[in-house]
N, C-alpha and C positions, 0 to 999 in steps of 0.2 A: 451491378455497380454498387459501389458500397458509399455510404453515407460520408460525409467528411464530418470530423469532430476535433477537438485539440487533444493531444497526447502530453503531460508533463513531465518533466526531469525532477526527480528531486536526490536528496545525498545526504550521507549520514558517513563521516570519518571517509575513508576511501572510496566506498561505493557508492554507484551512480544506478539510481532506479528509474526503467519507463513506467509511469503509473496512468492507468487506463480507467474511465468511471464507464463502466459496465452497466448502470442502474439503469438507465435508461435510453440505451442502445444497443443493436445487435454487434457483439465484440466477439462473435465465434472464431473468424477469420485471428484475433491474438492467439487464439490455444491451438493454432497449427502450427506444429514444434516446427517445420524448415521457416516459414514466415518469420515468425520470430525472434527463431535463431539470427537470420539475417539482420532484422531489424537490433538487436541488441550489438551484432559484428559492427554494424557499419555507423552504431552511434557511439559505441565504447560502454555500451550500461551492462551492469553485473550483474541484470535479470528483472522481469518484469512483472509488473502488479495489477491485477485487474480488482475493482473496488466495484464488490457488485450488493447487491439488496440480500440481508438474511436467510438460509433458507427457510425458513418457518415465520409465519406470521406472529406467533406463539413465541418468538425466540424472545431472548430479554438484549440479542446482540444489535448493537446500532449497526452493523455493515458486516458482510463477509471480504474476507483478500483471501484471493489464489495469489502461490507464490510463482514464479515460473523463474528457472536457472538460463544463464544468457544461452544453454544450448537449445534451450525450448521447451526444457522437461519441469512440468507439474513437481514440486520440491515443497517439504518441510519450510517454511519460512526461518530468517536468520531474521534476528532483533533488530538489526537495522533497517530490515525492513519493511518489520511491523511499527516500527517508528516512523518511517516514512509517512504509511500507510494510515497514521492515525493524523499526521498533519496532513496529508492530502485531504482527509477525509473530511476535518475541521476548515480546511482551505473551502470546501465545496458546499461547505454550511451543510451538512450531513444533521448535526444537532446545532440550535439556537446558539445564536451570538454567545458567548463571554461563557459557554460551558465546556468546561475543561475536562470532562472524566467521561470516558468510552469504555465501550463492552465491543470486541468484536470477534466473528469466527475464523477460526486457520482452519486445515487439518488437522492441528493437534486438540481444536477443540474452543474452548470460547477461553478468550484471554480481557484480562482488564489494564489499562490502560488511561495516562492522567497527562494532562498538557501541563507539566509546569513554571512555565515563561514560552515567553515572543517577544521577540525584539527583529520588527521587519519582520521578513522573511523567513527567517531562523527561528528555532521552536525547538525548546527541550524537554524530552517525551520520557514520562516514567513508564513502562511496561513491565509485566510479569509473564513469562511465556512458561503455562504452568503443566500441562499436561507431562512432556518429557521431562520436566524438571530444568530444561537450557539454561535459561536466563530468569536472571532476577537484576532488572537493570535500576539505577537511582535516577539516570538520568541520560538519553541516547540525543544529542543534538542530531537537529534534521533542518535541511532548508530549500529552499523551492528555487528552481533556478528558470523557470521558463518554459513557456509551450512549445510542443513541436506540431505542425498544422498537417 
């Protein structure tokens, strides 16, 4: 039997992310590509995030995000979704109230990242996704719409 925790929606322009906090629960059961797949089919999200603890104690990154594609597969993250991924993170007090600049790990590598506004819900996310060179964002609005139980 698996533990119950809340799962959240968040969104940035068209897409819809499941975002999963990893840190301090066993979340193996998300990185089974058919589970997933399903769970992404039957809520309409364009792939899901799991927010988990750095790997290295040594890292300078506040949080790691796996990307995962609504088919289930382990993916390059898209800018939106490492926007997401930095106001979920800032949602969950990840770092101290009123701090607005993160470090976090993808697979392409440790990216940095800056909260700049909130208004409610809504939060516009400066990122640099640096390793492949993608994106150089000014500003990715992201906003949080709710748990799923």
């Amino acid at each position: 039997m698996h533990d119950m925790f809340t799962m959240y929606r968040y969104s940035s322009g068209d897409s819809r992310f499941l975002m999963i906090d990893g840190r301090n629960s066993d979340v193996s059961r998300f990185r089974k590509k058919d589970f997933l797949h399903s769970l992404c089919l039957i809520h309409g999200f364009s792939g899901a995030v799991i927010l988990d603890k750095a790997l290295s104690a040594d890292s300078s990154a506040d949080f790691r995000m796996e990307f995962y594609s609504s088919d289930g597969i382990e993916v390059v993250p898209a800018p939106c979704a490492c926007a997401c991924t930095v106001a979920f993170a800032d949602f969950l007090g990840v770092k101290p109230f009123h701090t607005r600049d993160y470090s976090f790990e993808t697979s392409l590598g440790l990216s940095p990242a800056f909260i700049l506004s909130q208004n409610g819900d809504c939060k516009v996310v400066s990122l640099s996704v640096d390793s492949a060179g993608v994106s150089s964002s000014p500003g990715i609005i992201t906003w949080f719409e709710g748990g799923l139980s």
